[in-house]
Backbone as JSON Lines, residues from 0, in Angstrom:
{"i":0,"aa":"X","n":[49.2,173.62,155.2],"ca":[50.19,172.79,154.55],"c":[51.58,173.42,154.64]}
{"i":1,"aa":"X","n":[51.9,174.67,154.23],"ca":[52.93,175.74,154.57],"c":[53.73,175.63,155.93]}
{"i":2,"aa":"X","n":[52.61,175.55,156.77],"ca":[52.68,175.39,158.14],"c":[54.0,173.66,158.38]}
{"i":3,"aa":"X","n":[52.81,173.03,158.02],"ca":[53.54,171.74,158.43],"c":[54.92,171.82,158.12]}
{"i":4,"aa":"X","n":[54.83,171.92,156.4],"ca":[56.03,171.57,156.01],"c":[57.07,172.65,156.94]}
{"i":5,"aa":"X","n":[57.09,173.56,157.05],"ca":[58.02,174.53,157.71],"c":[58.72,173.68,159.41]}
{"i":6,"aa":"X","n":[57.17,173.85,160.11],"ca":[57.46,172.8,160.68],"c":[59.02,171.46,160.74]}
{"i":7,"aa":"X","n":[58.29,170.63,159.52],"ca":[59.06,169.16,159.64],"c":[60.57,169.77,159.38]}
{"i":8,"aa":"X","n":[60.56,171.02,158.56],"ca":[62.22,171.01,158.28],"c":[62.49,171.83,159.4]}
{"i":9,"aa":"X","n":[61.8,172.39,160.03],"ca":[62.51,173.47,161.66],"c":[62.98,171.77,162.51]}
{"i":10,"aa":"X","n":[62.02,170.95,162.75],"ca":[62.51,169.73,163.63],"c":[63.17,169.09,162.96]}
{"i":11,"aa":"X","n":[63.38,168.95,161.54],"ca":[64.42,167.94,161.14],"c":[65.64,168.76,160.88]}
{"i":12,"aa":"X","n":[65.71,170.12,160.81],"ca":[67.03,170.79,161.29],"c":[67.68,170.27,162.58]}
{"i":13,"aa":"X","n":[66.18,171.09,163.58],"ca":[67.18,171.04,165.11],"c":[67.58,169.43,165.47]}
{"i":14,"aa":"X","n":[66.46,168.37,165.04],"ca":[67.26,167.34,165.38],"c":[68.89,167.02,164.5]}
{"i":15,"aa":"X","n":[68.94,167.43,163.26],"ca":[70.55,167.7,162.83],"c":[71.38,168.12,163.42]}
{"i":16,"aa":"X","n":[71.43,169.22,164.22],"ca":[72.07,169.99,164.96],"c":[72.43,169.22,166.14]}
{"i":17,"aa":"X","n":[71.26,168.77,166.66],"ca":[71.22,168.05,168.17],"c":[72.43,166.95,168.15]}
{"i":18,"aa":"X","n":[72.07,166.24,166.9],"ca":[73.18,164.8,167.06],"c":[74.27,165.41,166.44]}
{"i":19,"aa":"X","n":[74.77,166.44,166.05],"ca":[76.34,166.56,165.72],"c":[76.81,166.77,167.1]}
{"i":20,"aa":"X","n":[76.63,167.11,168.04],"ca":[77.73,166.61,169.19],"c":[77.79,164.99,169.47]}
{"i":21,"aa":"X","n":[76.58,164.85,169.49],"ca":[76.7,163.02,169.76],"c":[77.78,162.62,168.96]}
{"i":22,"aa":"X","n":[77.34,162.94,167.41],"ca":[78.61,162.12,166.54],"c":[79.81,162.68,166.49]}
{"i":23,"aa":"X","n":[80.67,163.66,167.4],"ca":[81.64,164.45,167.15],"c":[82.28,163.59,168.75]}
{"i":24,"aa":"X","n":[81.2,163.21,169.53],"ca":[82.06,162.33,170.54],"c":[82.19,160.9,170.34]}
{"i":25,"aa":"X","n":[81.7,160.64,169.23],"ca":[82.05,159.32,168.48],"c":[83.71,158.89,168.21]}
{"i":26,"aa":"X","n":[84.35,160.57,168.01],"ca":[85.43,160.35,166.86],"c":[86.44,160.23,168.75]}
{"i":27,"aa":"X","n":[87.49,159.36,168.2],"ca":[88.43,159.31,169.41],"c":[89.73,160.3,169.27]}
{"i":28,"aa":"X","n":[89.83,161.01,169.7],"ca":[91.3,162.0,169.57],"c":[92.24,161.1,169.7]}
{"i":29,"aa":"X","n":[92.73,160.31,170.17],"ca":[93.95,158.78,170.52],"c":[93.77,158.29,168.95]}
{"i":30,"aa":"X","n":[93.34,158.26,168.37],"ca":[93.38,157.19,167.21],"c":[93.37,158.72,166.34]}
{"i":31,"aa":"X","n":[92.98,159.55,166.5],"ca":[93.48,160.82,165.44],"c":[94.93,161.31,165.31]}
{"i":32,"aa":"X","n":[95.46,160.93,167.13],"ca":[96.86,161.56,167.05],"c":[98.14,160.5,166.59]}
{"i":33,"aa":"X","n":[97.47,159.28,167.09],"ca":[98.26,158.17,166.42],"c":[98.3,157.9,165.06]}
{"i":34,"aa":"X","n":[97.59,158.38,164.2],"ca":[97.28,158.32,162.55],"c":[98.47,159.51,162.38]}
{"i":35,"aa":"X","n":[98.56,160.65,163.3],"ca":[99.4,161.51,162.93],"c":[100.8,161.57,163.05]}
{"i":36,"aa":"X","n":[100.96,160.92,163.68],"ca":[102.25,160.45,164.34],"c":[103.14,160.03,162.98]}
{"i":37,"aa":"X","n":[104.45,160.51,163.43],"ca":[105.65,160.18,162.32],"c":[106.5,160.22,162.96]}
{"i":38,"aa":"X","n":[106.38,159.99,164.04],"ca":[107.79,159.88,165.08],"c":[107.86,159.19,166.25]}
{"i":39,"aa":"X","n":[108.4,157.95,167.04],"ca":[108.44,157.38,167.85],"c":[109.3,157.57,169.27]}
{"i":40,"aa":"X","n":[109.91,158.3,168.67],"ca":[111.22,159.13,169.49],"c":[112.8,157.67,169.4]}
{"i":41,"aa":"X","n":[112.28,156.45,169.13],"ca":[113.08,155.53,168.67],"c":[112.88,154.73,167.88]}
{"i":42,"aa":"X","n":[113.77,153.61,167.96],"ca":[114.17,152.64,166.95],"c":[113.0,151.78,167.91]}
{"i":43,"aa":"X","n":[112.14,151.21,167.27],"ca":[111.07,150.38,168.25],"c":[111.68,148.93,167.62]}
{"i":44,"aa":"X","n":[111.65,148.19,169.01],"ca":[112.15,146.78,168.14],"c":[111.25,145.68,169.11]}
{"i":45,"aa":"X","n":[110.2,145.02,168.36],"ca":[109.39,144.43,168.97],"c":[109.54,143.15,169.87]}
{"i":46,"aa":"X","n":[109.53,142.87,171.15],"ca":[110.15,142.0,171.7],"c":[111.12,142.4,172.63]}
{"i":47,"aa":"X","n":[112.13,143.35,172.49],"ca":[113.04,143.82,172.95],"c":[113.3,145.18,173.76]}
{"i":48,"aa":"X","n":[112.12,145.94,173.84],"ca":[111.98,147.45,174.37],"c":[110.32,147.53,174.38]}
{"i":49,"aa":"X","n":[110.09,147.9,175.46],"ca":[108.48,148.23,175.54],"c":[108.57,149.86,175.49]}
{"i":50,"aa":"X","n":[107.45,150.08,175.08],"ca":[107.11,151.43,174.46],"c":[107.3,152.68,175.08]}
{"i":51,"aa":"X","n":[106.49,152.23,176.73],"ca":[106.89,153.15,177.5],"c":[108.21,153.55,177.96]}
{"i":52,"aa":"X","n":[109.35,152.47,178.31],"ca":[110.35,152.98,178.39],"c":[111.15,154.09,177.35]}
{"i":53,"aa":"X","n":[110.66,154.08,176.69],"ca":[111.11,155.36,175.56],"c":[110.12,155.73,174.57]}
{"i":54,"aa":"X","n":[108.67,156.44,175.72],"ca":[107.88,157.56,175.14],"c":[108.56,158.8,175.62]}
{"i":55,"aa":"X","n":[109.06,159.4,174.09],"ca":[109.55,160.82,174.03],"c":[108.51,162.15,173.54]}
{"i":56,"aa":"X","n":[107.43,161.5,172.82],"ca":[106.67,162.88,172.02],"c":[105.52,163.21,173.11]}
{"i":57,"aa":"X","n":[105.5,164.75,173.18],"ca":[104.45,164.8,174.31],"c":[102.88,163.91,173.94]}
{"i":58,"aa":"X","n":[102.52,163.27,172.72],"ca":[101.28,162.56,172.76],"c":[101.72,161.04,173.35]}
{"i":59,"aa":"X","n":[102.78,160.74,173.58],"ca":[103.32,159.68,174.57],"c":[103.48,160.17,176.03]}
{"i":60,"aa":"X","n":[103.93,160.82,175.85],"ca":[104.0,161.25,177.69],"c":[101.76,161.43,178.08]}
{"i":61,"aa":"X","n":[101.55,161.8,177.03],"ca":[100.17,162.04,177.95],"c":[99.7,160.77,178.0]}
{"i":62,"aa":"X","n":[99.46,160.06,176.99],"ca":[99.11,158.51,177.37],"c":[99.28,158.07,178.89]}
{"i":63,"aa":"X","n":[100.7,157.98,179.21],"ca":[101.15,157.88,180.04],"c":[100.28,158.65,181.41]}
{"i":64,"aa":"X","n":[100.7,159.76,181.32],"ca":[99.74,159.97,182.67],"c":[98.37,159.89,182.56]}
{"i":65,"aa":"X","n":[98.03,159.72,181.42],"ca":[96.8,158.92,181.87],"c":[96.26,157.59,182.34]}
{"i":66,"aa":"X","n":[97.65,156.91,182.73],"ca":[97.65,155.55,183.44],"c":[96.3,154.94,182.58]}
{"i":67,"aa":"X","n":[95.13,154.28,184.18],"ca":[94.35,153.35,183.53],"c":[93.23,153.97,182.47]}
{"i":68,"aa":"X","n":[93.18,155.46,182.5],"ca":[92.14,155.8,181.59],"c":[92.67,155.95,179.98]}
{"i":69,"aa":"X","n":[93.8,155.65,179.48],"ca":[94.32,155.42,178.49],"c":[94.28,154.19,178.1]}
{"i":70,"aa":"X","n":[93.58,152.75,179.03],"ca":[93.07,151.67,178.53],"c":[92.39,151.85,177.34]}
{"i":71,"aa":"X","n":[91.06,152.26,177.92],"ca":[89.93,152.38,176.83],"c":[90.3,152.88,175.65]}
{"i":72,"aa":"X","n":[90.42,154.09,175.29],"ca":[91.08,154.88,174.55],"c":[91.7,154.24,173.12]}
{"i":73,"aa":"X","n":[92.92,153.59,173.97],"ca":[93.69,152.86,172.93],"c":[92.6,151.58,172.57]}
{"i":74,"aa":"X","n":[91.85,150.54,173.37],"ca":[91.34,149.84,173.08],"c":[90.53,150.12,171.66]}
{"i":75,"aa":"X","n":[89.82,151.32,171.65],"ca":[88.97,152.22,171.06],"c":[89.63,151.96,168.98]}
{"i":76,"aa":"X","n":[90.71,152.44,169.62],"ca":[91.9,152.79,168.08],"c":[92.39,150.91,167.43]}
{"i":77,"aa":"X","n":[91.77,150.11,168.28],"ca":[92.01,148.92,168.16],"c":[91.53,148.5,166.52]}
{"i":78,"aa":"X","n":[90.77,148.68,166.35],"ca":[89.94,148.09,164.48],"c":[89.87,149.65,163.81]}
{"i":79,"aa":"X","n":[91.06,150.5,164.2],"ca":[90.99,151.69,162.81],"c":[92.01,151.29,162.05]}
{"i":80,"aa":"X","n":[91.72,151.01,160.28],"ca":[92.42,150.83,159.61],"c":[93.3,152.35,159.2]}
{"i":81,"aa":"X","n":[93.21,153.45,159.92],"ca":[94.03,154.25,159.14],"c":[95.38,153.76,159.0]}
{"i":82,"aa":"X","n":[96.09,154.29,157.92],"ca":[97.55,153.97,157.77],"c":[97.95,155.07,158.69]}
{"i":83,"aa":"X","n":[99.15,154.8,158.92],"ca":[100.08,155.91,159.57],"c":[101.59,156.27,158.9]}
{"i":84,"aa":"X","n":[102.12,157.54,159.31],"ca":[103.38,157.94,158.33],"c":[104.28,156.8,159.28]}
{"i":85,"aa":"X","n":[104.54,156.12,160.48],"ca":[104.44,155.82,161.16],"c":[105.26,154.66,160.25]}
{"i":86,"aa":"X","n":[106.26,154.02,159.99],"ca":[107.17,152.79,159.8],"c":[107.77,152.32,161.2]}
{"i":87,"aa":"X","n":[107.08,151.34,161.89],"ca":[107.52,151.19,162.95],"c":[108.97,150.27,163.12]}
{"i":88,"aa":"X","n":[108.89,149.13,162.24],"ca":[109.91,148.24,162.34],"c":[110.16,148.41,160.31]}
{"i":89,"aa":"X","n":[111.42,148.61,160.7],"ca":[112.7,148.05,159.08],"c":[111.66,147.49,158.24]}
{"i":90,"aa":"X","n":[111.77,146.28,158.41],"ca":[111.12,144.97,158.02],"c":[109.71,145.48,157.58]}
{"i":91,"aa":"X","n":[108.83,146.64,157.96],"ca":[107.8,146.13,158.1],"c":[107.53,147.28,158.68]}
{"i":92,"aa":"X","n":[107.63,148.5,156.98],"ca":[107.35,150.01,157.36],"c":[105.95,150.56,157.48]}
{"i":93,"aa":"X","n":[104.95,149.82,156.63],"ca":[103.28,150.34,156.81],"c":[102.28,149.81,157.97]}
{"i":94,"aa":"X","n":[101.88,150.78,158.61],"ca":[101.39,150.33,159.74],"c":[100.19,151.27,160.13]}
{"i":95,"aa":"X","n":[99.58,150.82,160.71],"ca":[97.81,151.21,160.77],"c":[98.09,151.65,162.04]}
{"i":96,"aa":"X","n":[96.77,152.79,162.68],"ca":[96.56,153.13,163.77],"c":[96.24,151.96,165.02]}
{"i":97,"aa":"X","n":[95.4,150.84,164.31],"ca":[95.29,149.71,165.26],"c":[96.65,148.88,165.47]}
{"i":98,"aa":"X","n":[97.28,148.8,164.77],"ca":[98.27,148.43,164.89],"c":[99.51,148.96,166.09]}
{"i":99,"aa":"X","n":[99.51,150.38,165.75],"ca":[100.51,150.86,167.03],"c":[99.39,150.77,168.54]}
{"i":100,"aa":"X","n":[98.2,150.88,168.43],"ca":[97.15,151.09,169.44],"c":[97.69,149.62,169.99]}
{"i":101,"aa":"X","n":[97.62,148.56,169.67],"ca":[97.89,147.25,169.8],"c":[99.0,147.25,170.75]}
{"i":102,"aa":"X","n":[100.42,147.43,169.93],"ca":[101.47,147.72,170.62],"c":[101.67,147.71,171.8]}
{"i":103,"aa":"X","n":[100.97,149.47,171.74],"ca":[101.13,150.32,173.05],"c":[100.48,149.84,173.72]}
{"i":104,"aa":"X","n":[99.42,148.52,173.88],"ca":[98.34,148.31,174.41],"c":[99.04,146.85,175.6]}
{"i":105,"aa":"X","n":[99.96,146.16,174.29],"ca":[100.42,144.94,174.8],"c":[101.77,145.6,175.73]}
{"i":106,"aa":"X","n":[102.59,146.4,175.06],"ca":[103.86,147.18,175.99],"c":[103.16,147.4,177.26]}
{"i":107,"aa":"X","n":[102.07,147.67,177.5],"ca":[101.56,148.6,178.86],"c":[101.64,147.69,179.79]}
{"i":108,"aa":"X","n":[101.21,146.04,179.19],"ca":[100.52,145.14,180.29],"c":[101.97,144.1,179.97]}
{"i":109,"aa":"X","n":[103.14,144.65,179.77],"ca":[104.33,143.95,179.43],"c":[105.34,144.28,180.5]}
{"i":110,"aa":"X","n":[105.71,142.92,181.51],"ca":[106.73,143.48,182.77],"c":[108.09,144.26,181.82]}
{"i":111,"aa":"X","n":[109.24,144.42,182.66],"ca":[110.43,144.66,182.28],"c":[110.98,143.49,181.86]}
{"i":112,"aa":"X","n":[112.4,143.72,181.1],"ca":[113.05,142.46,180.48],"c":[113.38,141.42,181.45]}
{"i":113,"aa":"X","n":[113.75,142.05,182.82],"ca":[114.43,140.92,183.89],"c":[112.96,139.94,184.96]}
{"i":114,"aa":"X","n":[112.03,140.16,184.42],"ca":[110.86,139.49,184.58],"c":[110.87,138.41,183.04]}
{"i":115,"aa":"X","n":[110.08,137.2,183.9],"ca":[109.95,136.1,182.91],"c":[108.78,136.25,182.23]}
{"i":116,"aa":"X","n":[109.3,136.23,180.8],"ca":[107.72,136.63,179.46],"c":[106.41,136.04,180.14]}
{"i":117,"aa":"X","n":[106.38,134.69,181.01],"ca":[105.01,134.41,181.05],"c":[104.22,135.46,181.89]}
{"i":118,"aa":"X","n":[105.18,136.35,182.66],"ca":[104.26,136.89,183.59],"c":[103.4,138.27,182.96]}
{"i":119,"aa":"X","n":[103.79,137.84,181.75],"ca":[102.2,139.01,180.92],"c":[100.83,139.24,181.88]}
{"i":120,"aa":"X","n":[100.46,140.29,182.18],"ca":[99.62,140.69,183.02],"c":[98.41,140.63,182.86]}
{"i":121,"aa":"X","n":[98.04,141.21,181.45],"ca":[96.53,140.81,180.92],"c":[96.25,139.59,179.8]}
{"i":122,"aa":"X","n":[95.64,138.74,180.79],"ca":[95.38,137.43,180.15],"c":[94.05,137.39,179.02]}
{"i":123,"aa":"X","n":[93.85,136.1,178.69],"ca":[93.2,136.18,177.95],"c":[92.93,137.34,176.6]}
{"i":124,"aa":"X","n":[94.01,137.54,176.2],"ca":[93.81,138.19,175.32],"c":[94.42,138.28,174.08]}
{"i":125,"aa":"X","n":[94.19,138.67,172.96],"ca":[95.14,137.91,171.65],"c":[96.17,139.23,171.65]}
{"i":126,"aa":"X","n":[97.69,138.41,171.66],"ca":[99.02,139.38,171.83],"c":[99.57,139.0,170.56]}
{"i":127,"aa":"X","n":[100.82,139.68,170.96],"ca":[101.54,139.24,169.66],"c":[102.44,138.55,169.63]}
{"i":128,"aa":"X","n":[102.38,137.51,170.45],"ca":[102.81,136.08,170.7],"c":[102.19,134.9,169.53]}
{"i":129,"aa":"X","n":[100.5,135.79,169.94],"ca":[99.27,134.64,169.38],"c":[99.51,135.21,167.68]}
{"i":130,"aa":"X","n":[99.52,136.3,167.65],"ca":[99.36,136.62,166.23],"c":[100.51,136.45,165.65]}
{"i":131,"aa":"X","n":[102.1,136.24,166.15],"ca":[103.09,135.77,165.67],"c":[102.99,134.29,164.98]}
{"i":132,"aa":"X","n":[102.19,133.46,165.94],"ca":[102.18,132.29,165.61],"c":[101.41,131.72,164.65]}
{"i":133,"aa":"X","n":[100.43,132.58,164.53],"ca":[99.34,132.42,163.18],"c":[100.28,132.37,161.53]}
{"i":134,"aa":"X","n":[101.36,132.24,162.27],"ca":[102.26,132.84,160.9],"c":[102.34,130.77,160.26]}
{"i":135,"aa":"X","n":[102.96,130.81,159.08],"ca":[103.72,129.46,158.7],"c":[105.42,129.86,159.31]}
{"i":136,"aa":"X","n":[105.63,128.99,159.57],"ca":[107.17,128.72,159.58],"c":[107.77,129.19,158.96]}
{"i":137,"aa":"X","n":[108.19,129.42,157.68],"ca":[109.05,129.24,156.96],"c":[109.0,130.84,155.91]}
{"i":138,"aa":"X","n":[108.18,131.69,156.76],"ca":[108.55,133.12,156.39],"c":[109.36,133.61,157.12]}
{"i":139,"aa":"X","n":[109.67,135.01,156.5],"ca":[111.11,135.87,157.05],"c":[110.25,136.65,158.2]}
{"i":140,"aa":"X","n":[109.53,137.15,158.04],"ca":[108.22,138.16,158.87],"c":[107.28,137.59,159.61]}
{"i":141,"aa":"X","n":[107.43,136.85,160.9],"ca":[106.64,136.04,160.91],"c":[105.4,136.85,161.86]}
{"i":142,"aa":"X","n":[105.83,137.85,162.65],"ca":[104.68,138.7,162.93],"c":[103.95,139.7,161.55]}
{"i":143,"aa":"X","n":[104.39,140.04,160.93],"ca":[103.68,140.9,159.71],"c":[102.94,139.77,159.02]}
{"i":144,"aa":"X","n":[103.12,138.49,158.65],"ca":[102.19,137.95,158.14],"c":[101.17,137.01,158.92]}
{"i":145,"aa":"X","n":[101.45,136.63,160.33],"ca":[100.69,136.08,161.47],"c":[99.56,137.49,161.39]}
{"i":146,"aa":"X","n":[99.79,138.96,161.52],"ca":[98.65,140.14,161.54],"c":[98.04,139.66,160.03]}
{"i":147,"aa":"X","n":[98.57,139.63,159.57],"ca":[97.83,139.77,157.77],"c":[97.04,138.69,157.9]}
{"i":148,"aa":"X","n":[97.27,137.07,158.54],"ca":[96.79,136.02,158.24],"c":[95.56,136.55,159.82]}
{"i":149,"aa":"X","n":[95.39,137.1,160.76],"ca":[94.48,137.07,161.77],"c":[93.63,137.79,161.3]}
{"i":150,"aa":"X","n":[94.0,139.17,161.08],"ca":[92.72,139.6,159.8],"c":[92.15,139.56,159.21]}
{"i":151,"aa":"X","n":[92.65,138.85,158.39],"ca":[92.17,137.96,156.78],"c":[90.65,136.9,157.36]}
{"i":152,"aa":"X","n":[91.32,135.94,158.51],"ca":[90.52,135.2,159.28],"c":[89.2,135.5,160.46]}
{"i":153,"aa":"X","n":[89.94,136.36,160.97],"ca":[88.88,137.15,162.01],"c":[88.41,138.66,161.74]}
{"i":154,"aa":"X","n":[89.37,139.45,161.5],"ca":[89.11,140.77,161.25],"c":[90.0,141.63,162.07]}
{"i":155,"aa":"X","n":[89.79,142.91,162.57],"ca":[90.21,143.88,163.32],"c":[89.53,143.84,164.41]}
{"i":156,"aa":"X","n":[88.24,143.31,164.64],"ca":[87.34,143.66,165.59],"c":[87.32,142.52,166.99]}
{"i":157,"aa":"X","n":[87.83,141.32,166.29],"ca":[88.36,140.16,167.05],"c":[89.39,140.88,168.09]}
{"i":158,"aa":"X","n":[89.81,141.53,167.57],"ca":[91.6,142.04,168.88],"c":[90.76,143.2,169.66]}
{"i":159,"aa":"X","n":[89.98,143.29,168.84],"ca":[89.21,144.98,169.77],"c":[87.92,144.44,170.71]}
{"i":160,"aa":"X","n":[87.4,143.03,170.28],"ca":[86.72,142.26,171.33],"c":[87.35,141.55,172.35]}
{"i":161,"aa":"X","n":[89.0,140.99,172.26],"ca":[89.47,140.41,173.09],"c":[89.85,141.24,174.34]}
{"i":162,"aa":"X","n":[90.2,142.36,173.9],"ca":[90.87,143.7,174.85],"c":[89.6,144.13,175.58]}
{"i":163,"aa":"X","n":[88.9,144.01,175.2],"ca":[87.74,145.35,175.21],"c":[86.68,143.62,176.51]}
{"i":164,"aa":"X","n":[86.55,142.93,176.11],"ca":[86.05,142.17,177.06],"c":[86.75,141.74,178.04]}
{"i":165,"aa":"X","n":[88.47,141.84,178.08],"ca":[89.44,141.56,179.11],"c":[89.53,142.71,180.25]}
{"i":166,"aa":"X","n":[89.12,143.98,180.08],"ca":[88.96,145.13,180.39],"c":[87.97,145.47,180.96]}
{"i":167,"aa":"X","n":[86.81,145.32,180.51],"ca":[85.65,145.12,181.31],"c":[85.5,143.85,182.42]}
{"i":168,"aa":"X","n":[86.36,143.21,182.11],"ca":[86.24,142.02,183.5],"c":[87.59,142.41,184.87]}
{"i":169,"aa":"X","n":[88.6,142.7,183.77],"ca":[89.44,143.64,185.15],"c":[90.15,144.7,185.91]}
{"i":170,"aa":"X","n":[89.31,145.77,184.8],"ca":[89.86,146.61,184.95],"c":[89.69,147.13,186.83]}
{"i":171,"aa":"X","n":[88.99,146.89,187.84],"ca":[88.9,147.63,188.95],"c":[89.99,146.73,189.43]}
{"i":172,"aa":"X","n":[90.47,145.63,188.82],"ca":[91.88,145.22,189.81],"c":[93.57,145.56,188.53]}
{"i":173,"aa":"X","n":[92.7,146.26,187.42],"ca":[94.31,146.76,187.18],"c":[94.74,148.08,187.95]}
{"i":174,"aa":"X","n":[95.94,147.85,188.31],"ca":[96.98,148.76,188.47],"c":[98.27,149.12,188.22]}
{"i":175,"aa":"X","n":[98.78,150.81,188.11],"ca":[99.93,151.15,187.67],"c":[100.97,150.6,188.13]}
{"i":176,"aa":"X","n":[102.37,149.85,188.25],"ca":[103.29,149.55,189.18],"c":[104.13,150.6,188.76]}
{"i":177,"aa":"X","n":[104.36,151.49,189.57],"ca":[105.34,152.66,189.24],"c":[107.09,152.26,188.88]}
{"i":178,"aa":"X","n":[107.42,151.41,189.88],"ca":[108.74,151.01,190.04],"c":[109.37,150.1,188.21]}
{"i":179,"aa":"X","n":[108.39,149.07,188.04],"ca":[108.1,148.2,186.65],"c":[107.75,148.89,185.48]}
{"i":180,"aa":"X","n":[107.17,150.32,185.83],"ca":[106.43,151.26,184.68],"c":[105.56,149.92,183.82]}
{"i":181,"aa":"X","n":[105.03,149.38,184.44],"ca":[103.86,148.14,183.26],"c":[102.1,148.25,184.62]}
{"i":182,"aa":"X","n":[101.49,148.11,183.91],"ca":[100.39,147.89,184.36],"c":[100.25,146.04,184.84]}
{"i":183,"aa":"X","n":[99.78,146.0,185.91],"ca":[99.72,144.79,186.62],"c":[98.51,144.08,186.89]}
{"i":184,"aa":"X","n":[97.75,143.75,187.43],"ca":[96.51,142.55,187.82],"c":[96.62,142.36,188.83]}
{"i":185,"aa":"X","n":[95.72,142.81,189.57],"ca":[95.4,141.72,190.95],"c":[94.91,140.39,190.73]}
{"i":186,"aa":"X","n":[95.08,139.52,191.6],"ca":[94.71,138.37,191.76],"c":[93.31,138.63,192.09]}
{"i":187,"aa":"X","n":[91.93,138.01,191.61],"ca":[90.58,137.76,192.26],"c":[91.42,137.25,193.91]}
{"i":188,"aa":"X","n":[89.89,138.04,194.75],"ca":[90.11,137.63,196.22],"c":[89.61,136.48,196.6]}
């Protein structure tokens, strides 16, 4: 009896042991460093400047060279409610890790200003066009309460299924455009 029991707790140790790496590659470092973040290197003004053109903190520059493998990643940070020190816009200082993940997610697949808005690169997917419009009319904020009202309705996991299934269908035809700094789409052949 001694025996056994010694036993069950030697295997129900080592299996303890075994899965703390599993669950330690659970946690995403991208959604740890973005929770940490208190600095943008600018004035972010949504609509008007995409992200990359003025990533200054080296956890922006690495994004960056990580081109398409910084898809996932951010996709990943998509439904974490952490808050962040992180006041991105005046209007509309508390802001979650999914939230800037979002952003940086829509900036990436966002041409330059002298390109026409429709030519958004990754389709099918809920932007913040769609979540602007979820808003009523007749607020001052109409993206801060279009997010509050998509949440409320769908959740966090809705924007992290739209990305996350848009990605798996194209990612072997996205590519970097160096010249545009935005990530682009091939056309199906």
């Amino acid at each position: 009896m001694i025996f056994t029991r010694r036993t069950i707790e030697t295997v129900t140790f080592a299996l303890l042991v075994a899965s703390l790496p599993a669950w330690a590659q659970t946690q995403n470092p991208t959604c740890d460093a973005i929770a940490k973040m208190d600095y943008l290197g600018r004035e972010y003004l949504p609509g008007k400047l995409r992200w990359q053109d003025y990533a200054h903190t080296p956890f922006e520059q690495q994004i960056l060279r990580l081109r398409g493998k910084a898809i996932p990643l951010l996709i990943g940070c998509l439904a974490d409610e952490r808050k962040t020190k992180l006041g991105v816009w005046d209007l509309w200082p508390e802001t979650t890790v999914g939230m800037i993940a979002f952003s940086m997610l829509w900036d990436l697949f966002t041409p330059p200003g002298d390109e026409p808005e429709w030519s958004y690169t990754m389709k099918e997917v809920i932007t913040w066009d769609s979540i602007c419009a979820e808003a009523p009319p007749d607020v001052v904020n109409e993206c801060e309460t279009g997010w509050e009202n998509h949440l409320r309705k769908y959740g966090r996991q809705s924007i992290q299924r739209s990305w996350q299934k848009a990605w798996t269908e194209k990612k072997d035809r996205v590519y970097w455009d160096p010249a545009a700094e935005y990530f682009r789409v091939k056309k199906t052949p």
